[in-house]
N, C-alpha and C positions, 0 to 999 in steps of 0.2 A: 352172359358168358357164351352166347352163342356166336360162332363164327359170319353169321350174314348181319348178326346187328353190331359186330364192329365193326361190319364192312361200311353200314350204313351211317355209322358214327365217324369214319374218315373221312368218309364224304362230307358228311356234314362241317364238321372242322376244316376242310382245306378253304371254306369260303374266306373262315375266319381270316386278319389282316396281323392279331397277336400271335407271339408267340403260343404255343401250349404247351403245355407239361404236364401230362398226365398221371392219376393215383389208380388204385386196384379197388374193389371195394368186394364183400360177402358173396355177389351175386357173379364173379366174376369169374373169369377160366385164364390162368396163367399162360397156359401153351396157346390158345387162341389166341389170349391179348396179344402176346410177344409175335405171333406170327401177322396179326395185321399192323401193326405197332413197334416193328424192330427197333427203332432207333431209339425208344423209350429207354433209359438205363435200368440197370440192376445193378446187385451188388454182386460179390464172386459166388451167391451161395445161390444165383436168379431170381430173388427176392424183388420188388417194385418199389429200390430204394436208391437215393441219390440226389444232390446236393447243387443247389448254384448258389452264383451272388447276381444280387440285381437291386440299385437305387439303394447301393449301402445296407443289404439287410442279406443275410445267407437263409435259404428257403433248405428247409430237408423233409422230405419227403419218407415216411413210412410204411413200410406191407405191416396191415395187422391181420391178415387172413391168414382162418386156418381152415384148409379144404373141407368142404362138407360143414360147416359149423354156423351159424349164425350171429356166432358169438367173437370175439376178436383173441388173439395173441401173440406175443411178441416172445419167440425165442432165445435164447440165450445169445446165438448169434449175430440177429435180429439187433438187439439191443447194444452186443458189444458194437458194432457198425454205430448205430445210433450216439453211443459214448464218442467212441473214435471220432466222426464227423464233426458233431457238436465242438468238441476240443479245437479240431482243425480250424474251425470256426474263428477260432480266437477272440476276441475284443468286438468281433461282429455280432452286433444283434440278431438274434437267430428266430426264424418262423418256422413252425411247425405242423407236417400235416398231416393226418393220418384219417383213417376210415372208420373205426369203431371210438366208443367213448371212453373214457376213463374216468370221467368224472358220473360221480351217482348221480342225475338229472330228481329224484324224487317222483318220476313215472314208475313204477313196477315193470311193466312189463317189458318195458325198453332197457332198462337198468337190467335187465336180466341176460342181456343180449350185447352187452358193453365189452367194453378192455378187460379181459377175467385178470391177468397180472397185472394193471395200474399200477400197481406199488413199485415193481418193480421200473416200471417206467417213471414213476416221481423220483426216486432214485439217481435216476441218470439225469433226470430235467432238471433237480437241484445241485447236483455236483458239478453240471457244467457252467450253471450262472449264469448262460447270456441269453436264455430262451426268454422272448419279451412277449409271444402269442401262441397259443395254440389254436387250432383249425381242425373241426373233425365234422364228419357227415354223420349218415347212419342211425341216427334217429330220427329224420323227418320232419325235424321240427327247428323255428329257432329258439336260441334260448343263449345267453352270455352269462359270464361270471369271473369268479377266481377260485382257482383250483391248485392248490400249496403255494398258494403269492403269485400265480401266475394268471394272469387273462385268458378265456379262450371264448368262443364263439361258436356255434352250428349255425347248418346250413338248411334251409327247405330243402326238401325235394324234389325234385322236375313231373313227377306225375303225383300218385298219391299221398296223404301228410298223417302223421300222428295226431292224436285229437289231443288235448292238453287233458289228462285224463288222470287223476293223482290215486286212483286204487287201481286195484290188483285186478283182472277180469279174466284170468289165465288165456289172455290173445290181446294182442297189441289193438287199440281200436284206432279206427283213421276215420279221416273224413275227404273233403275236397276242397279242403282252404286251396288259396292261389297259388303255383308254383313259383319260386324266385330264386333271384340269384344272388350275390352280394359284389360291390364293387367296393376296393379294398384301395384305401389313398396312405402310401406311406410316406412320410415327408422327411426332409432333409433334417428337423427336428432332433427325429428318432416319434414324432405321435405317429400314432396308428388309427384312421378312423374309419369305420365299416357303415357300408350304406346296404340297407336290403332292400333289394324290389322286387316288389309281384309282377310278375312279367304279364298275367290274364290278369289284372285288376281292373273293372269295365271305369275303374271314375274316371271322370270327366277333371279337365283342370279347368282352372279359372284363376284370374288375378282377383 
């Protein structure tokens, strides 16, 4: 959230040759972002929320931050946008993405820092009918599944990672697994298939 490492974050991305579209996430400052970041959309309420189509699939994008909180939520606002859009969507298979979880992971101490409304947001995910993936950050770790008939997927983190840790230690524990990213191929189908890499993994390849 600090104003000189978004500066350092522009920079960094203008090397890039893709597009970008960028999300909000806990650790983030709204009024900073938007000031190094204008062209980034909102919605009418300046929320970090809004909509394209691209290779047949409509991508929407969600603010689950709530200032000061570690923990995630979607206001009522928040959410009608989310409905409305989704709709708009129509017959389009929709991705979705947001920054905190919704789904329980079975870590304690992460689950405790998740989507506090989820429910509410299942709500909206099953009345619109076309969401085919969700996508969320914020716990550190990866991990895929289905969460009310739906797929969704996390992301590592760029610096430190959650340890796979299934009790409670009242403090999230981490460790230094490799950082990665995921490369995401969505095809003319309608399949979805996600590739993770560890960007520092020292192996060597070989045929």
């Amino acid at each position: 959230g600090e104003p000189a490492a978004y500066g350092l974050l522009n920079e960094i991305l203008s090397d890039l040759k893709i597009p970008v579209h960028l999300g909000i996430g806990n650790h983030d400052d709204r009024t900073a972002f938007h000031r190094e970041f204008p062209d980034t959309p909102t919605d009418r309420a300046g929320f970090v929320q809004y909509s394209f189509t691209q290779s047949g699939f409509g991508f929407v994008m969600l603010d689950s931050v709530e200032d000061g909180r570690s923990s995630g939520f979607l206001c009522p606002d928040r959410l009608s946008w989310a409905q409305k859009t989704l709709y708009s969507v129509g017959g389009t298979p929709a991705l979705v993405f947001l920054h905190h979880s919704p789904v329980a992971l079975g870590i304690p101490d992460l689950d405790d820092i998740g989507l506090r409304n989820a429910s509410d947001l299942g709500k909206v995910v099953e009345n619109s009918g076309n969401v085919k993936h969700l996508f969320f950050g914020h716990v550190h770790r990866p991990a895929s599944g289905v969460w009310q008939g739906i797929p969704f997927s996390t992301q590592r983190s760029l610096v430190n990672q959650s340890a796979l840790n299934f009790h409670r230690d009242g403090g999230i524990l981490d460790n230094l697994e490799p950082p990665a990213y995921s490369v995401v191929e969505l095809r003319d189908s309608g399949d979805i298939v996600i590739h993770l890499h560890e960007i520092m993994d020292p192996s060597s390849t070989f045929y």
